[in-house]
Kinemage of the C-alpha trace (Angstrom):
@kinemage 1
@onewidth
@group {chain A} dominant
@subgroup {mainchain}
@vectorlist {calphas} color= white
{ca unk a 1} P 173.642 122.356 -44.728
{ca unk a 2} L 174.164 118.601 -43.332
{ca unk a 3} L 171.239 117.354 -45.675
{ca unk a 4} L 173.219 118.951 -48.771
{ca unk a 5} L 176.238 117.822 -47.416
{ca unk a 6} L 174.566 113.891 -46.973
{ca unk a 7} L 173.696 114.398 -50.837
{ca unk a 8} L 176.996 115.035 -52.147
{ca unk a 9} L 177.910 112.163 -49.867
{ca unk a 10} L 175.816 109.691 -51.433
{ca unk a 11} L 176.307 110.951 -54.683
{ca unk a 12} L 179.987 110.644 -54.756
{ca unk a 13} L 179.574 107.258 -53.427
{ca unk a 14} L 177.216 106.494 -56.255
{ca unk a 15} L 179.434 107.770 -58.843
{ca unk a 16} L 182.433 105.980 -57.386
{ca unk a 17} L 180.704 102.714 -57.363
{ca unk a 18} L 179.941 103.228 -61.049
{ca unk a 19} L 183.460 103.946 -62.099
{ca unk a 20} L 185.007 100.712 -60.458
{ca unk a 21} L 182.391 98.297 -61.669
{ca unk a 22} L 183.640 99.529 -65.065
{ca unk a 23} L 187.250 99.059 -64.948
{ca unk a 24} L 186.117 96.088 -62.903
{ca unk a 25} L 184.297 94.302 -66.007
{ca unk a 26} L 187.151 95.077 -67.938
{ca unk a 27} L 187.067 96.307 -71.302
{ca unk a 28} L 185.175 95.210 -74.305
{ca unk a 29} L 186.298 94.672 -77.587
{ca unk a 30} L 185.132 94.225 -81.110
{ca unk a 31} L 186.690 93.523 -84.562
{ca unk a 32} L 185.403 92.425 -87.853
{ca unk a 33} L 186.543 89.934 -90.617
{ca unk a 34} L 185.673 90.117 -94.257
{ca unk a 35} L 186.460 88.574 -97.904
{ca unk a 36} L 189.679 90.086 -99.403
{ca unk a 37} L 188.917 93.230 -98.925
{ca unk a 38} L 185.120 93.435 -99.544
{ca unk a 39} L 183.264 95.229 -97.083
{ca unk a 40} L 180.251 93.785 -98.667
{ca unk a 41} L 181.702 90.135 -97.757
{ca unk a 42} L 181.480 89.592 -94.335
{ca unk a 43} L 183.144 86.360 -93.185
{ca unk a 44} L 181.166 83.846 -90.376
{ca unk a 45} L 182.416 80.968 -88.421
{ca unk a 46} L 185.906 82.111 -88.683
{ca unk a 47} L 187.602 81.311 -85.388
{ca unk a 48} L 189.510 84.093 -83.585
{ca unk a 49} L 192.012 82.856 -80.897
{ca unk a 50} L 192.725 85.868 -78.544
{ca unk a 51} L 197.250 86.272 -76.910
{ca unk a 52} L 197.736 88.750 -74.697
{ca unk a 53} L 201.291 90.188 -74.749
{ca unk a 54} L 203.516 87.725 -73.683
{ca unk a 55} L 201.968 84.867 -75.996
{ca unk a 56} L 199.201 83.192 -73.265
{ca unk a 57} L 196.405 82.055 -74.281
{ca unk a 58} L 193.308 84.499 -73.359
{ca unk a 59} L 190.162 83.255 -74.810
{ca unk a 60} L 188.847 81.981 -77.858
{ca unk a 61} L 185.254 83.089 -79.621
{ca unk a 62} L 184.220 82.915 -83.487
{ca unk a 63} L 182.698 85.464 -86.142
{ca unk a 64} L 179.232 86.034 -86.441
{ca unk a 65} L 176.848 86.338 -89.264
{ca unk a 66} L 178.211 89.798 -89.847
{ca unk a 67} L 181.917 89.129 -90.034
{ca unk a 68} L 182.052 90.431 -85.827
{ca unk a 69} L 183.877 89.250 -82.832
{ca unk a 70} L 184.018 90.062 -80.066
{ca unk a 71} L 186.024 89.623 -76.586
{ca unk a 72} L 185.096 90.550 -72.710
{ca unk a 73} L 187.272 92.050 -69.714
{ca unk a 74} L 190.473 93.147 -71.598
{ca unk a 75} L 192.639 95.371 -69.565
{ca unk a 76} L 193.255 98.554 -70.954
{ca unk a 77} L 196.737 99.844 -72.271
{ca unk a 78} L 197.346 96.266 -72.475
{ca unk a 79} L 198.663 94.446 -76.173
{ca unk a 80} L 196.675 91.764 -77.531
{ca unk a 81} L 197.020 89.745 -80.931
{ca unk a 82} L 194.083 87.693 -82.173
{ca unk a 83} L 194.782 84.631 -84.383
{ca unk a 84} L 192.718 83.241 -86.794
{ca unk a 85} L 191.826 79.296 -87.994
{ca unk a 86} L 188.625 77.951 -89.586
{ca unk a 87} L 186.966 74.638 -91.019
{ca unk a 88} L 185.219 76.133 -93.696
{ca unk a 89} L 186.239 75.115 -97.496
{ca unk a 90} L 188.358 77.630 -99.340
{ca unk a 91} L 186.231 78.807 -102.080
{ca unk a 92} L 186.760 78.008 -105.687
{ca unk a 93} L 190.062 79.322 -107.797
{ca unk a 94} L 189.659 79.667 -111.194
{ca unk a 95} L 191.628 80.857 -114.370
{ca unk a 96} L 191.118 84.519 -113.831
{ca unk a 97} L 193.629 84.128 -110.834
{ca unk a 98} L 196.157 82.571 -112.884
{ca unk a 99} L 196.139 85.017 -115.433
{ca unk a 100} L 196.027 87.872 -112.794
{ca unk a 101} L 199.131 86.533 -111.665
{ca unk a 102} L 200.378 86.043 -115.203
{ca unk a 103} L 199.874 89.844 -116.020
{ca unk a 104} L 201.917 90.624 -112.408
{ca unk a 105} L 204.952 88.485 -113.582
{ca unk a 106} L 204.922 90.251 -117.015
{ca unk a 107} L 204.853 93.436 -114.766
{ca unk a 108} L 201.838 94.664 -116.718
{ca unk a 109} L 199.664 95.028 -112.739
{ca unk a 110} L 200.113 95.852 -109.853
{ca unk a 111} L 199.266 92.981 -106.699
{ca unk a 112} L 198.453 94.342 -103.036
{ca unk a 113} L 200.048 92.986 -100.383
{ca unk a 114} L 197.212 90.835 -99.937
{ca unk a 115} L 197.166 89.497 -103.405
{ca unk a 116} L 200.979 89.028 -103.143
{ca unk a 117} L 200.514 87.011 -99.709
{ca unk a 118} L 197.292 84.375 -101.386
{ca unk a 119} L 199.839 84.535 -104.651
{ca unk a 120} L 202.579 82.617 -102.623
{ca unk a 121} L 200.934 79.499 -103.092
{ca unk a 122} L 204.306 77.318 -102.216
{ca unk a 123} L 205.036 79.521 -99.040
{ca unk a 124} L 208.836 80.681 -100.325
{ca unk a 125} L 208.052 84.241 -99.726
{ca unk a 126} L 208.744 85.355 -103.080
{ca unk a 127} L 206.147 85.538 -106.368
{ca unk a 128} L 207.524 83.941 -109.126
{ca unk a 129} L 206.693 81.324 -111.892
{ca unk a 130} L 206.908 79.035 -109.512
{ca unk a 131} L 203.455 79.648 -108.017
{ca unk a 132} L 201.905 80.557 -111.365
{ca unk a 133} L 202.504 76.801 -112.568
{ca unk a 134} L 202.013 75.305 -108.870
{ca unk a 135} L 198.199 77.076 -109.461
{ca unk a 136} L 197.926 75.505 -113.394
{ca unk a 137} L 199.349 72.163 -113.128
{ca unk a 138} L 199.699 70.694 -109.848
{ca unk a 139} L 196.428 72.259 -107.792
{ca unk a 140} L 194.026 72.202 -110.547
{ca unk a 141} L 195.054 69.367 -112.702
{ca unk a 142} L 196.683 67.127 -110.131
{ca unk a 143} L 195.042 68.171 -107.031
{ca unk a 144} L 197.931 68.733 -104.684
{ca unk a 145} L 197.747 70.935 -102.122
{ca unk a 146} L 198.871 74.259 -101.503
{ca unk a 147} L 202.418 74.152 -99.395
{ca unk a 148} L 201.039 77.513 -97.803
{ca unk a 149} L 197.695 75.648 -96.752
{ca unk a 150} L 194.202 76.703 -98.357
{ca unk a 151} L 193.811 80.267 -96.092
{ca unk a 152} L 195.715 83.599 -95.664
{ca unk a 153} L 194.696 84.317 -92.108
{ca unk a 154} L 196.603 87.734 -90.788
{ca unk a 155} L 197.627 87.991 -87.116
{ca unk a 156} L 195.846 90.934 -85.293
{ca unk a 157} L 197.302 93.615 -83.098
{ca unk a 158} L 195.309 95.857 -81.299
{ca unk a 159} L 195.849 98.027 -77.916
{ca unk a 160} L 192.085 98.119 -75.695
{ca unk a 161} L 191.458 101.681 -75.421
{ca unk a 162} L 188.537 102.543 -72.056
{ca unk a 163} L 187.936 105.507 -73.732
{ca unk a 164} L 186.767 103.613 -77.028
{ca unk a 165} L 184.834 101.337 -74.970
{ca unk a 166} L 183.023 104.017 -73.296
{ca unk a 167} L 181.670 105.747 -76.151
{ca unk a 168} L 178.804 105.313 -77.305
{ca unk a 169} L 179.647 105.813 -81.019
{ca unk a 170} L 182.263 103.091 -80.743
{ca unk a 171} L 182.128 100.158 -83.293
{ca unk a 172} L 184.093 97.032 -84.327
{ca unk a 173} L 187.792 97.532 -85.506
{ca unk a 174} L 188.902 96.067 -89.255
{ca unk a 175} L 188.364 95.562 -91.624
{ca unk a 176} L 190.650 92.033 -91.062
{ca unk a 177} L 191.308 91.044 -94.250
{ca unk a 178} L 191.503 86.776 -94.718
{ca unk a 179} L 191.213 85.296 -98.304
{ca unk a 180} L 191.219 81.628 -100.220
{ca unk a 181} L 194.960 80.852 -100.871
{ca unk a 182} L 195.867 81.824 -104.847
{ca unk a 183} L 192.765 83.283 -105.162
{ca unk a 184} L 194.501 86.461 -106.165
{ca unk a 185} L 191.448 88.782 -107.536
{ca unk a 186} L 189.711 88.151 -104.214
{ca unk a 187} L 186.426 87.958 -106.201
{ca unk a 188} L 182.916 88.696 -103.893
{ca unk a 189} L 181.804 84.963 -105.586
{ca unk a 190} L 185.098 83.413 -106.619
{ca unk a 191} L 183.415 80.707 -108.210
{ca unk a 192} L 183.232 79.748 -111.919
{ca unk a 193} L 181.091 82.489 -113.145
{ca unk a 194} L 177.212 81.197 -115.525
{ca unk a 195} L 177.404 80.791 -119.266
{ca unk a 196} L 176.231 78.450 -121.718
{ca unk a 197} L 178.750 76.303 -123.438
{ca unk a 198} L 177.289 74.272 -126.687
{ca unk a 199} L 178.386 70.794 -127.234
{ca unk a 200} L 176.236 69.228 -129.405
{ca unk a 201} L 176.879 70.206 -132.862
{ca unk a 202} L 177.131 66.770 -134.719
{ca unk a 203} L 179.740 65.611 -137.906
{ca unk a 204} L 178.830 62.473 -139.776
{ca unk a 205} L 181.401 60.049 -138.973
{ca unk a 206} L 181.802 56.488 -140.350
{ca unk a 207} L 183.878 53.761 -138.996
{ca unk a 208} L 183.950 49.525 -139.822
{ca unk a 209} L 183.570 46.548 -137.001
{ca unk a 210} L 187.156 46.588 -136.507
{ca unk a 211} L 187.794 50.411 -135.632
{ca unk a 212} L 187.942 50.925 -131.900
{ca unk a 213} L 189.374 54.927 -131.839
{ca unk a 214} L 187.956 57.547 -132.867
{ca unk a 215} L 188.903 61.409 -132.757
{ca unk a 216} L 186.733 64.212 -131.853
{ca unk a 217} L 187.221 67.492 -132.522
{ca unk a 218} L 186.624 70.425 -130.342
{ca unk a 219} L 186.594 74.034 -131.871
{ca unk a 220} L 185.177 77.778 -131.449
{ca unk a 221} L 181.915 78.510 -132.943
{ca unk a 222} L 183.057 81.586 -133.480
{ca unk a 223} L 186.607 83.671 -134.525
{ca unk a 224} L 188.072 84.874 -131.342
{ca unk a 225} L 191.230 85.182 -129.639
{ca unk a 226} L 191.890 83.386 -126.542
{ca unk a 227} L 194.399 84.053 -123.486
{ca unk a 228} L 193.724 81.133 -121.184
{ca unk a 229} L 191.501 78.080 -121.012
{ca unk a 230} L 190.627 75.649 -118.958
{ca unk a 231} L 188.826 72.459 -119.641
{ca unk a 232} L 186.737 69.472 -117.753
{ca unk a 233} L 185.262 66.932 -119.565
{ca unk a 234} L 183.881 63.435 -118.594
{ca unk a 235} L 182.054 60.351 -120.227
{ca unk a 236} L 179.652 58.694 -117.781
{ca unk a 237} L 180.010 55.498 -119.708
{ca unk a 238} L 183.544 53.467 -119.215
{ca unk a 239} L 183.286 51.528 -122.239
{ca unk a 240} L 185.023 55.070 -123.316
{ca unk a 241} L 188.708 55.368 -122.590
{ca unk a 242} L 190.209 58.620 -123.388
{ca unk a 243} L 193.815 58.008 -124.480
{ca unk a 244} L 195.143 60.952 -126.275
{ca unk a 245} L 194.627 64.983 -126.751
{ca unk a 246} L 196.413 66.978 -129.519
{ca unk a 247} L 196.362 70.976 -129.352
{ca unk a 248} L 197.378 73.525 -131.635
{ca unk a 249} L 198.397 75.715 -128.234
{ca unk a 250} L 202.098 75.326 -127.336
{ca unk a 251} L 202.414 74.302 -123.532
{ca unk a 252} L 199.500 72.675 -123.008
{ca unk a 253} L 199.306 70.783 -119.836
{ca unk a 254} L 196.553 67.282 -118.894
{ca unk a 255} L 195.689 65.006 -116.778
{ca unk a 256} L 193.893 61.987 -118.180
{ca unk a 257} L 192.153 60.164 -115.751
{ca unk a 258} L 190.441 56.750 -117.876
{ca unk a 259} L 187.041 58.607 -119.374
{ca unk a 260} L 188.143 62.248 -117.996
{ca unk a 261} L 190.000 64.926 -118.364
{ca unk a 262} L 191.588 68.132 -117.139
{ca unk a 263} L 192.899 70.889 -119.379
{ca unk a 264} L 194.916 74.082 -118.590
{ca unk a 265} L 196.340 76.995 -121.309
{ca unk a 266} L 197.271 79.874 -120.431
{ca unk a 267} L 198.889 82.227 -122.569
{ca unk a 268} L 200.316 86.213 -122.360
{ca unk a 269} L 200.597 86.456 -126.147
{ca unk a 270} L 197.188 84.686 -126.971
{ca unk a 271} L 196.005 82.844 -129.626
{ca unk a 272} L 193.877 83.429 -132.764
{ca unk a 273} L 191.190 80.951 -134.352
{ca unk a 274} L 188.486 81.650 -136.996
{ca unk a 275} L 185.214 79.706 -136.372
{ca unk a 276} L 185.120 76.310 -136.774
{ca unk a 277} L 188.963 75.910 -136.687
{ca unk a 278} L 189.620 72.835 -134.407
{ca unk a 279} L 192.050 73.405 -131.732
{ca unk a 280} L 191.771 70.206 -129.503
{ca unk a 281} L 191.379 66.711 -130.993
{ca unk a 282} L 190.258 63.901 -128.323
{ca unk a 283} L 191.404 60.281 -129.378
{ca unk a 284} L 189.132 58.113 -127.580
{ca unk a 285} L 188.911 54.185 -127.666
{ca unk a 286} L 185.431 52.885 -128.144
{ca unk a 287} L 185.363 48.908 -125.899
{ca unk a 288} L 181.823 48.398 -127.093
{ca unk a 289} L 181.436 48.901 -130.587
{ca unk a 290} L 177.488 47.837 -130.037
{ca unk a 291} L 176.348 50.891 -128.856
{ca unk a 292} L 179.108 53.301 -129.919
{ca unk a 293} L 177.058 56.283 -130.692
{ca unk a 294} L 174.882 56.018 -127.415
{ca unk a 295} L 178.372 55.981 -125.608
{ca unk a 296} L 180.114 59.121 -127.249
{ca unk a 297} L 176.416 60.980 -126.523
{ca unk a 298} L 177.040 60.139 -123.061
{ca unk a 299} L 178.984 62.879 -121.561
{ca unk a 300} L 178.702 63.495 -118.275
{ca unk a 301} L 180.371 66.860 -117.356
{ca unk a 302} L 182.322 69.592 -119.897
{ca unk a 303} L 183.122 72.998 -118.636
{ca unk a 304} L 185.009 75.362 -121.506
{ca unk a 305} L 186.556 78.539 -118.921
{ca unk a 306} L 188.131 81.587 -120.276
{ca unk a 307} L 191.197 83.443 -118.784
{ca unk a 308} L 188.280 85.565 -117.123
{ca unk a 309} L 186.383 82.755 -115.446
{ca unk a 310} L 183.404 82.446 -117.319
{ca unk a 311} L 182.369 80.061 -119.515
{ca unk a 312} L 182.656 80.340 -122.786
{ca unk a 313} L 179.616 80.154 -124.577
{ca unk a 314} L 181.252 79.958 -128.622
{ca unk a 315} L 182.893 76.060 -128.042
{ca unk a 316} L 181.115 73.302 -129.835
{ca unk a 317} L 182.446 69.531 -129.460
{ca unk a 318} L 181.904 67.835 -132.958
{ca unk a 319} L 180.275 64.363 -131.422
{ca unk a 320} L 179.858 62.360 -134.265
{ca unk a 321} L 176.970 60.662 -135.832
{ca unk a 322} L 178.500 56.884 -136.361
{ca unk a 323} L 177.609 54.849 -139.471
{ca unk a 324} L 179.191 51.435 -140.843
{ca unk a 325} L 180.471 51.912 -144.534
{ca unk a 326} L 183.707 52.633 -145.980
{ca unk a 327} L 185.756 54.949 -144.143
{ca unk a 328} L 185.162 58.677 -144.538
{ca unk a 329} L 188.222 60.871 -145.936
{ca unk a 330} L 190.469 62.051 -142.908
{ca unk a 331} L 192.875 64.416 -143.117
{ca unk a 332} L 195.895 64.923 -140.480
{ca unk a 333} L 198.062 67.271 -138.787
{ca unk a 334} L 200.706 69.189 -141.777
{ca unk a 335} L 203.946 67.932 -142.000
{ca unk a 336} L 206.602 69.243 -141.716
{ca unk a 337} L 205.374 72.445 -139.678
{ca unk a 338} L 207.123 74.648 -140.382
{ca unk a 339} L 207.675 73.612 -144.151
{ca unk a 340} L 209.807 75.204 -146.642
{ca unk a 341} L 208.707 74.753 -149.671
{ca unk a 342} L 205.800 72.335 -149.333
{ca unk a 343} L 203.527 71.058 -146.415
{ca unk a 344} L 202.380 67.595 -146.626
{ca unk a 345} L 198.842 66.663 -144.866
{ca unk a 346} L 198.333 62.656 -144.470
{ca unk a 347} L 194.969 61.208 -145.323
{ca unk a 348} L 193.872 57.845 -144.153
{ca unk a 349} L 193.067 56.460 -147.879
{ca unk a 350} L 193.231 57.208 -151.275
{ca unk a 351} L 190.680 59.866 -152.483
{ca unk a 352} L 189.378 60.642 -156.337
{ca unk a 353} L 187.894 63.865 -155.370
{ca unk a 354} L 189.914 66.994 -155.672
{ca unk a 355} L 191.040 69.167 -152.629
{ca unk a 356} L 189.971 72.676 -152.479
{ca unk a 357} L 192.805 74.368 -150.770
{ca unk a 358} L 192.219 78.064 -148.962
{ca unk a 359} L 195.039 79.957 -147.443
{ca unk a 360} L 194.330 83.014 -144.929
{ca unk a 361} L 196.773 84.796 -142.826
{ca unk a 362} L 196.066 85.605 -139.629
{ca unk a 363} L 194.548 88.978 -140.291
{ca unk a 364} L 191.975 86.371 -142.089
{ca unk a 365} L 192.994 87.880 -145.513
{ca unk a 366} L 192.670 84.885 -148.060
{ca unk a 367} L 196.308 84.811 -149.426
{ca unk a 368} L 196.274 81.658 -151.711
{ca unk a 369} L 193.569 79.215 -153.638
{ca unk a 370} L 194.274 76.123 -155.178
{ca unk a 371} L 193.269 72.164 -156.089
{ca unk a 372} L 195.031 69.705 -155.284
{ca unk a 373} L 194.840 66.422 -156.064
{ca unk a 374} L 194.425 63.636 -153.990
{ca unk a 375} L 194.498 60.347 -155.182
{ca unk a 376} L 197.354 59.284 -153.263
{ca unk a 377} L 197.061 59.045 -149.308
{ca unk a 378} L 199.386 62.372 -148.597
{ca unk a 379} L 198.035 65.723 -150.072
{ca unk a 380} L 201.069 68.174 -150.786
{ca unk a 381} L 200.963 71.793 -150.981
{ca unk a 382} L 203.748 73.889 -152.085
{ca unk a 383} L 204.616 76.974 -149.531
{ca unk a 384} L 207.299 78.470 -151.909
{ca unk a 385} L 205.726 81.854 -152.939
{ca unk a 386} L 204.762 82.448 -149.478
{ca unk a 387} L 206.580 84.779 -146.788
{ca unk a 388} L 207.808 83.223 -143.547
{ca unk a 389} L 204.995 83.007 -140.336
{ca unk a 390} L 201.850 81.127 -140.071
{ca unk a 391} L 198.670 80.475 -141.622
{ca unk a 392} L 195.372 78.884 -141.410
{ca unk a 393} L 195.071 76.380 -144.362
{ca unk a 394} L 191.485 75.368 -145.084
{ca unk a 395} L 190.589 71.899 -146.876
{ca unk a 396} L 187.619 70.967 -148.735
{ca unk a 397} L 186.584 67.661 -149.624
{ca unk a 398} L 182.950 66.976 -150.522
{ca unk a 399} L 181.585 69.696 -148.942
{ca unk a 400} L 183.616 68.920 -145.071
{ca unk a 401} L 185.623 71.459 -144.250
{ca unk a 402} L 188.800 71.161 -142.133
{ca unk a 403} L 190.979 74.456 -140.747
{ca unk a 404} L 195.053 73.398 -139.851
{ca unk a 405} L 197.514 75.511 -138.599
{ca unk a 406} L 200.546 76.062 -140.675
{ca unk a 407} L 204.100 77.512 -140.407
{ca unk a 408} L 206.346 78.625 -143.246
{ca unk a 409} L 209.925 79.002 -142.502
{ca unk a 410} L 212.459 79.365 -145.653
């Protein structure tokens, strides 16, 4: 009997021994941080600042390969709140966000409350226009930065549990949700998505020693409606000065920036082209008239984005082929647009070939063919017989084809 009593002795001292080490350590704790919602995403070297309930300081540790942190001898029952800061670059936004939050402010989706929070991008804590043009103009063109800083970090709140920690099945809590400030679809690679983009389909041009501007025109290979762009474009040469861009899309906003540029368009109503129907028009001045078509082959960077964030693969930039003779024919921008009963396109001299006029609607249904003469430096149509909205009025001259927008308002 005393030997089985000295066993349960020692074994209750054992056992208690065991138990107060534990509570002794403390408790340990575990959460994980990922990518706006993307299990998939795990988030490293994000740093995770540990309060305990009346605001002190605790401890301070930072995420793992796998998204996990983790903290040592927590007291149970007690409330703790982990804060979050990091170093790392906010990854790229690109138009996709913009029209996401486009499509929210025409109420046609719904946002999370994540979304809604990296949507704030001027930290007013509403979602209005406001943020939508803050993300268009004055980040991407203009490079400010975002009033509401480049990350959504969340504050944490968790209660230690000694029963968690004991059990063996226990993992991390989360997910903790952080994401790139306005990047609102919380992509897994919010980065401008591959495609090709063709630039190099080439238009005789022809210009004389004293011509220092010339235009270039920038249009879809292909018919297509568009809801957003965005476009980057730079010479490497600065004997090219970029001093003007005219658009056929209505709110347009640029940044010129001496042989660059930055582009944004975005659009809930869209906008229709058929192929080879310019919609930008680059007026660049040419300070070395030596070596004028090595400079406008020059370009250095050109990224086309659609409202999806991909590149668009159907844009071709018309860089010209430069010769010295007598000026080729040119034809303007209509005036007035809308017209009544005529539109009027300027030429920049006086041509003896006639004009082969082609009028579609929108649907592309050919509505109206005519010649015109042009042996004046204006080429008038008359717009009379036609019903009011717009058209796409093809001119032919010599074979060169050139696709203007009109408007007919009686």
């Amino acid at each position: 009997m005393k030997t089985l009593t000295n066993i349960l002795v020692s074994l209750l001292i054992i056992s208690s021994f065991g138990f107060s080490t534990a509570f002794a350590e403390g408790i340990h704790y575990e959460g994980y941080v990922v990518y706006g919602e993307n299990l998939q995403f795990p988030m490293p070297q994000i740093m995770a600042n540990l309060y305990d309930s009346s605001g002190e300081f605790v401890a301070s540790t930072i995420t793992d390969k796998d998204g996990i942190f983790a903290f040592d001898d927590l007291k149970a029952g007690e409330a703790y709140s982990v804060q979050f800061n990091t170093e790392l670059d906010p990854f790229g936004v690109d138009l996709a966000d913009a029209f996401l939050l486009l499509k929210y402010l025409y109420r046609r989706v719904d946002l999370s409350d994540l979304q809604l929070a990296a949507a704030d991008v001027n930290d007013d804590n509403k979602v209005n226009f406001s943020d939508f043009a803050f993300i268009v103009s004055q980040w991407y063109l203009r490079g400010e930065e975002f009033p509401a800083g480049e990350w959504v970090l969340p504050v944490w709140t968790f209660t230690p549990s000694a029963l968690k920690s004991a059990a063996a099945e226990a993992g991390p809590d989360g997910p903790i949700t952080i994401v790139s400030q306005s990047d609102i679809s919380s992509d897994l690679e919010p980065v401008i998505k591959e495609g090709s983009t063709r630039l190099n389909k080439t238009k005789e041009f022809s210009y004389n020693e004293n011509q220092f501007e010339i235009n270039l025109p920038i249009s879809f290979v292909q018919s297509q409606k568009v809801y957003g762009l965005g476009l980057e474009m730079a010479f490497n040469n600065l004997d090219i000065e970029i001093i003007g861009i005219q658009s056929s899309f209505d709110n347009i906003d640029y940044v010129i920036d001496g042989n660059s540029f930055k582009l944004s368009w975005v659009s809930d109503q869209g906008e229709s082209f058929v192929a080879n129907q310019d919609f930008l028009e680059l007026r660049v001045r040419l300070n070395n008239l030596e070596d004028a078509e090595v400079l406008l082959s020059n370009i250095s960077d050109a990224q086309f984005v659609g409202e999806n964030g991909e590149l668009l693969k159907d844009v071709q930039l018309n860089m010209p082929i430069l010769k010295k003779s007598i000026s080729e024919v040119s034809i303007g921008n209509p005036f007035p647009n809308p017209g009544n009963s005529e539109v009027n396109f300027a030429i920049n001299q006086a041509y003896n070939e006639n004009v082969q006029v082609e009028i579609y609607n929108l649907s592309g249904q050919l509505v109206k063919q005519i010649n015109v003469s042009s042996r004046s430096n204006k080429i008038t149509i008359s717009t009379s017989e036609l019903p009011n909205g717009s058209y796409l009025c093809s001119l032919i001259i010599n074979d060169n084809r050139e696709v203007k927008l009109i408007n007919v308002q009686h």
